[in-house]
C-alpha positions as CSV (number, residue, x, y, z in Angstrom):
1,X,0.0,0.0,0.0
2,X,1.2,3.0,-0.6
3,X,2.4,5.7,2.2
4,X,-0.6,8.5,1.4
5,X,-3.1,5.7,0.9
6,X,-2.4,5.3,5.3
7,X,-2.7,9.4,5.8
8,X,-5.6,10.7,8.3
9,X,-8.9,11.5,6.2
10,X,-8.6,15.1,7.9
11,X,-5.4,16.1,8.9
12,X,-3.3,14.1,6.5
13,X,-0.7,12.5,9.2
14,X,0.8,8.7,9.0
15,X,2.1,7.0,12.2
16,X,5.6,8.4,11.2
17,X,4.2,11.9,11.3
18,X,3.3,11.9,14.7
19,X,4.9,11.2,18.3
20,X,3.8,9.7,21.6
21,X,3.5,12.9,22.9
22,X,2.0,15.6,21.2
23,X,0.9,19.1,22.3
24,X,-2.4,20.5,20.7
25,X,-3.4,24.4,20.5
26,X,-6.8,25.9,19.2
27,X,-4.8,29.2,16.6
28,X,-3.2,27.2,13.4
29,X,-0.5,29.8,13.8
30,X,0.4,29.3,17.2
31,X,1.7,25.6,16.4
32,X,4.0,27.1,14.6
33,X,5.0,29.3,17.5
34,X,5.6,25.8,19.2
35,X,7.3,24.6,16.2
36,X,10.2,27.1,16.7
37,X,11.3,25.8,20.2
38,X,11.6,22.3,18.5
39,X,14.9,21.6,16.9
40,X,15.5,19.9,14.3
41,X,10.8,20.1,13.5
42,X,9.7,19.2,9.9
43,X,6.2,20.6,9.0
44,X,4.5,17.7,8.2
45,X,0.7,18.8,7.2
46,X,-1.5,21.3,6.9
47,X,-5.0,20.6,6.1
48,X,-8.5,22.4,7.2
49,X,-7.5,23.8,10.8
50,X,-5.3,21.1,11.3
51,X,-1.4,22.9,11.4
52,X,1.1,19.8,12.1
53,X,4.8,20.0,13.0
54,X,7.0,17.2,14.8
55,X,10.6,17.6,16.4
56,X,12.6,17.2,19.2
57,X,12.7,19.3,22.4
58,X,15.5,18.8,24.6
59,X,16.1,15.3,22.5
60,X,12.4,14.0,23.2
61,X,10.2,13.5,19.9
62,X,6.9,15.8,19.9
63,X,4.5,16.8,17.7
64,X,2.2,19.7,17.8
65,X,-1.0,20.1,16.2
66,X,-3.6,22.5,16.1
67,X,-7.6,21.9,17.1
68,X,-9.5,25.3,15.4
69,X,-12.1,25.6,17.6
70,X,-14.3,23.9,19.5
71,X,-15.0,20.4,21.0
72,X,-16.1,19.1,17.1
73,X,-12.9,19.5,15.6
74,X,-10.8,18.9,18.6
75,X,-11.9,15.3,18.8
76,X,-11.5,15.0,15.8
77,X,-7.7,15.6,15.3
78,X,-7.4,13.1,19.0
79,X,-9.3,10.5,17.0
80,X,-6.4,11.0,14.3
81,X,-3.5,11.3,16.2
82,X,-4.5,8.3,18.6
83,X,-5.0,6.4,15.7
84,X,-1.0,7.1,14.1
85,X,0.7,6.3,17.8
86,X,-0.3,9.6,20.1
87,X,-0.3,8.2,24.2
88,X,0.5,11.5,25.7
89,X,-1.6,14.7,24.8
90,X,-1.3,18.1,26.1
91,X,-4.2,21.0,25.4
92,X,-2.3,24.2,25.7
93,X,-4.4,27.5,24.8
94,X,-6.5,30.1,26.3
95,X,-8.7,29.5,29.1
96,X,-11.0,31.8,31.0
97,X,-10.7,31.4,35.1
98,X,-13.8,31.9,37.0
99,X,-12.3,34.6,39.4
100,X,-10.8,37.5,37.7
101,X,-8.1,37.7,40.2
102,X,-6.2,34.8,38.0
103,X,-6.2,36.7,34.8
104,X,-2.7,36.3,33.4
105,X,-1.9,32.9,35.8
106,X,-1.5,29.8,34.3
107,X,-4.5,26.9,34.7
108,X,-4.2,23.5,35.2
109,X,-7.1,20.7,34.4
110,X,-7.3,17.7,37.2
111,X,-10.4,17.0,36.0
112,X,-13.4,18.4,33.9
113,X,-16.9,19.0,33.1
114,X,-17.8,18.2,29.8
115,X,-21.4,19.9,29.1
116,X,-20.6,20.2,25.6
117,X,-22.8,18.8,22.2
118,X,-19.7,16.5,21.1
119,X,-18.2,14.6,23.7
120,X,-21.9,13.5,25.0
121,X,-21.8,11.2,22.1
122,X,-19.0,9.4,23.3
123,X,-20.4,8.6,26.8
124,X,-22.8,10.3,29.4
125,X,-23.0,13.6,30.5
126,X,-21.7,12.1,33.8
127,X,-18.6,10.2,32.8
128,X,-16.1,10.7,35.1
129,X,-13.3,13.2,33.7
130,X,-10.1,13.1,35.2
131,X,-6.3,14.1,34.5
132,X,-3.6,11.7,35.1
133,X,-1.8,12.8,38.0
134,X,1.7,12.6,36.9
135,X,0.5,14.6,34.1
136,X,-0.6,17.2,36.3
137,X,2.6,16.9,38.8
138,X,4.7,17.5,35.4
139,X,3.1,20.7,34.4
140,X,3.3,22.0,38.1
141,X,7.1,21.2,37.8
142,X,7.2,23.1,34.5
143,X,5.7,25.8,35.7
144,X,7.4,26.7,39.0
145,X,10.9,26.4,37.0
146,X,9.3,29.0,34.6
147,X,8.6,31.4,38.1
148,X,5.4,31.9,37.1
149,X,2.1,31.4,39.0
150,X,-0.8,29.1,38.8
151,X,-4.1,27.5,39.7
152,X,-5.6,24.2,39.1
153,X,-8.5,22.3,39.7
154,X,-11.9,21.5,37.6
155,X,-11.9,22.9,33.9
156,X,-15.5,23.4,32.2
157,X,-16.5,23.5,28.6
158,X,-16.7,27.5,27.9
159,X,-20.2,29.0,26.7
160,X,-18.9,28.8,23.0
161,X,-21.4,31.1,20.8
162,X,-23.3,32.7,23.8
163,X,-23.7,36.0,23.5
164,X,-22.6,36.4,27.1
165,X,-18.9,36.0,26.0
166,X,-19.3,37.3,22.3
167,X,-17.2,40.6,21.6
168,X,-19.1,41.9,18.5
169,X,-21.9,44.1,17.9
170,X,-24.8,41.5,17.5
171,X,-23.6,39.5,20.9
172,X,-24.0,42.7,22.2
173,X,-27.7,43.0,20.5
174,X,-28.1,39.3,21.7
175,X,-27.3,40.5,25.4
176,X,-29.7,43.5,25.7
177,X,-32.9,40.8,24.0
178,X,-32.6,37.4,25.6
179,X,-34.6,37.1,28.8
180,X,-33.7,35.4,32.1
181,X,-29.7,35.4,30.9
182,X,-27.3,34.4,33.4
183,X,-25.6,37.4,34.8
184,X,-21.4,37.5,34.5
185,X,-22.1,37.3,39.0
186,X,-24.7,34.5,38.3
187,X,-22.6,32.6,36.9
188,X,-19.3,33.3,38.8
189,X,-21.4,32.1,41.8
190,X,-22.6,28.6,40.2
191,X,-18.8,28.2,38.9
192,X,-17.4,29.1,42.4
193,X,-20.3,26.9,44.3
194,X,-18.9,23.4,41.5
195,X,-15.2,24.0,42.6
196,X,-15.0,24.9,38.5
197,X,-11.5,27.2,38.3
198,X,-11.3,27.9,34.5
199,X,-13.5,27.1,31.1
200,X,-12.2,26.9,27.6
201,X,-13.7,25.3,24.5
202,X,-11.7,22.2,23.8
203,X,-10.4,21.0,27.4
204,X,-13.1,19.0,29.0
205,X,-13.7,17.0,25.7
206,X,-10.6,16.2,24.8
207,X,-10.0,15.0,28.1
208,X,-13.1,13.0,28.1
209,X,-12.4,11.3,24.8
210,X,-8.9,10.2,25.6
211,X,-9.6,8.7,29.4
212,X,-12.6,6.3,27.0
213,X,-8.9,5.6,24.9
214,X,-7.1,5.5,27.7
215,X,-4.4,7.7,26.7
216,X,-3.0,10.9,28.9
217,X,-5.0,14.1,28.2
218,X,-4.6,17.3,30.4
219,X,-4.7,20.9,29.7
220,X,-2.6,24.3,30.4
221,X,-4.0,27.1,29.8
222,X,-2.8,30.9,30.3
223,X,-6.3,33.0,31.4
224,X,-6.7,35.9,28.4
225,X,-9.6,37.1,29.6
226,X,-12.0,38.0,33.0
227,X,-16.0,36.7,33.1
228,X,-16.6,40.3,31.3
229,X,-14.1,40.8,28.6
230,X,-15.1,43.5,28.1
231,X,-13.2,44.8,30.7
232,X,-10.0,42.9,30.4
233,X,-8.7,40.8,27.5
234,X,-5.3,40.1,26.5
235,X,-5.2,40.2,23.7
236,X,-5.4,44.0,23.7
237,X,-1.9,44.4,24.3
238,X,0.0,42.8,21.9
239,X,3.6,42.5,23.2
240,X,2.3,40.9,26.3
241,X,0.1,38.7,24.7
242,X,3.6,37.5,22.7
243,X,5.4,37.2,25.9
244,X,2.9,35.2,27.3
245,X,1.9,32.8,24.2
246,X,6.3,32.5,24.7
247,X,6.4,31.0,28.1
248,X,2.6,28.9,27.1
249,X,5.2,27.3,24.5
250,X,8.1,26.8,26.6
251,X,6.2,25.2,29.6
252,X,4.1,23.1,27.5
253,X,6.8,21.2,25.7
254,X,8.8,21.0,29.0
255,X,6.1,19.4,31.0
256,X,6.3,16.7,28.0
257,X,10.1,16.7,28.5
258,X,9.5,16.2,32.1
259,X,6.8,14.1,31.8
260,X,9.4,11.3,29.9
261,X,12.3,11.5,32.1
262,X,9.8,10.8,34.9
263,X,7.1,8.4,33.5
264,X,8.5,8.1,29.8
265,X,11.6,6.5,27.9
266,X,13.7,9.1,28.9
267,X,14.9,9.8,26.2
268,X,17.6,12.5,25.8
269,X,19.4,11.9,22.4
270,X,17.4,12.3,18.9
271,X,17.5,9.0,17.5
272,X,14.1,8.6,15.7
């Protein structure tokens, strides 16, 4: 058979695209921002929102994908990348914590609630969701070299196309017409009340979808944004948005690199 008759129906990998551990990020173009801490990396696909590079970090093989949005094609790409070898996966993105005091601090999954339309395919609503904790040691490990702070605890699925969170001028028109919406303090008070510390769009799902595979999923996330972005969002200041994305890279791929000298191979020279 030949080798592009084997590729991914979506994302166009093979088994020898892609590596045991693998990082995944929402933005196409911040893979590549990965990519450039990963030396040698060959780009090995790009197809639909699907941005794939594989290298070495510190002499451990990694790949990095990208999700787009959402829980749909986030599953998606873990279906794919479980299916050519992928046995440790790490979410890394944007999150948004449920106290606005942890805007700018990293967030850590140990478990999730998955009220999303995707992963409820793939078992109940009330599937237990939970992050391997040697995972979850690894990132703290990362983290505290990098100096920076943290929380961690429940993640939630984020309120993807609710005009609650949405920036533009119709969300706005969608805010000021539906009746009985959850206020920004409703909802901080339910999210405090469930132990929930941070929501994002892809996390609870993909974490759901690889404990039923029984592979390692957790998530890092940096928190962009506070309940009302409106107010506070990142992503208004450029250069420390980039600084930020910077370190997201750095300890992601070194809670991988931690993760195999601990739990892995150990592997330190590139011999793949």
């Amino acid at each position: 058979m030949k080798k592009e008759e084997t590729k991914t129906l979506y994302s166009n990998l093979s088994a020898d695209d892609v590596s045991e551990y693998v990082i995944l990020t929402g933005d196409p173009w911040r893979a590549d921002k990965v990519a450039k801490f990963l030396e040698p990396s060959e780009h090995v696909a790009f197809c639909r929102e699907f941005n794939t590079h594989t290298g070495f970090y510190k002499g451990v093989r990694i790949t990095v994908s990208s999700t787009g949005i959402g829980a749909a094609s986030a599953v998606e790409i873990l279906e794919e990348l479980y299916s050519c070898g992928a046995k440790v996966v790490l979410r890394m993105g944007s999150g948004a914590p449920a106290n606005d005091e942890d805007f700018a601090k990293f967030l850590i999954a140990t478990a999730g609630m998955a009220d999303d339309s995707v992963s409820i395919n793939y078992a109940p609503e009330n599937y237990p969701i939970v992050v391997d904790p040697k995972l979850v040691e690894c990132i703290k490990e990362s983290i505290s070299e990098s100096g920076y702070k943290y929380i961690s605890g429940i993640v939630r699925t984020g309120i993807a196309g609710e005009s609650l969170i949405s920036l533009t001028k119709f969300g706005g028109y969608r805010r000021s017409m539906t009746p009985k919406m959850k206020t920004f303090e409703e909802l901080q008070i339910e999210e405090n009340y469930l132990g929930i510390k941070y929501s994002d769009l892809e996390s609870p799902a993909l974490i759901k979808v690889g404990n039923l595979m029984g592979i390692v999923v957790g998530s890092i996330c940096l928190a962009t944004v506070v309940r009302d972005r409106y107010k506070k969002i990142m992503h208004s200041d450029p250069a420390f948005m980039q600084t930020m994305e910077d370190v997201l890279c750095q300890v992601a791929l070194n809670s991988l690199f931690i993760y195999d000298q601990k739990f892995g191979n150990g592997r330190t020279e590139i011999n793949e």
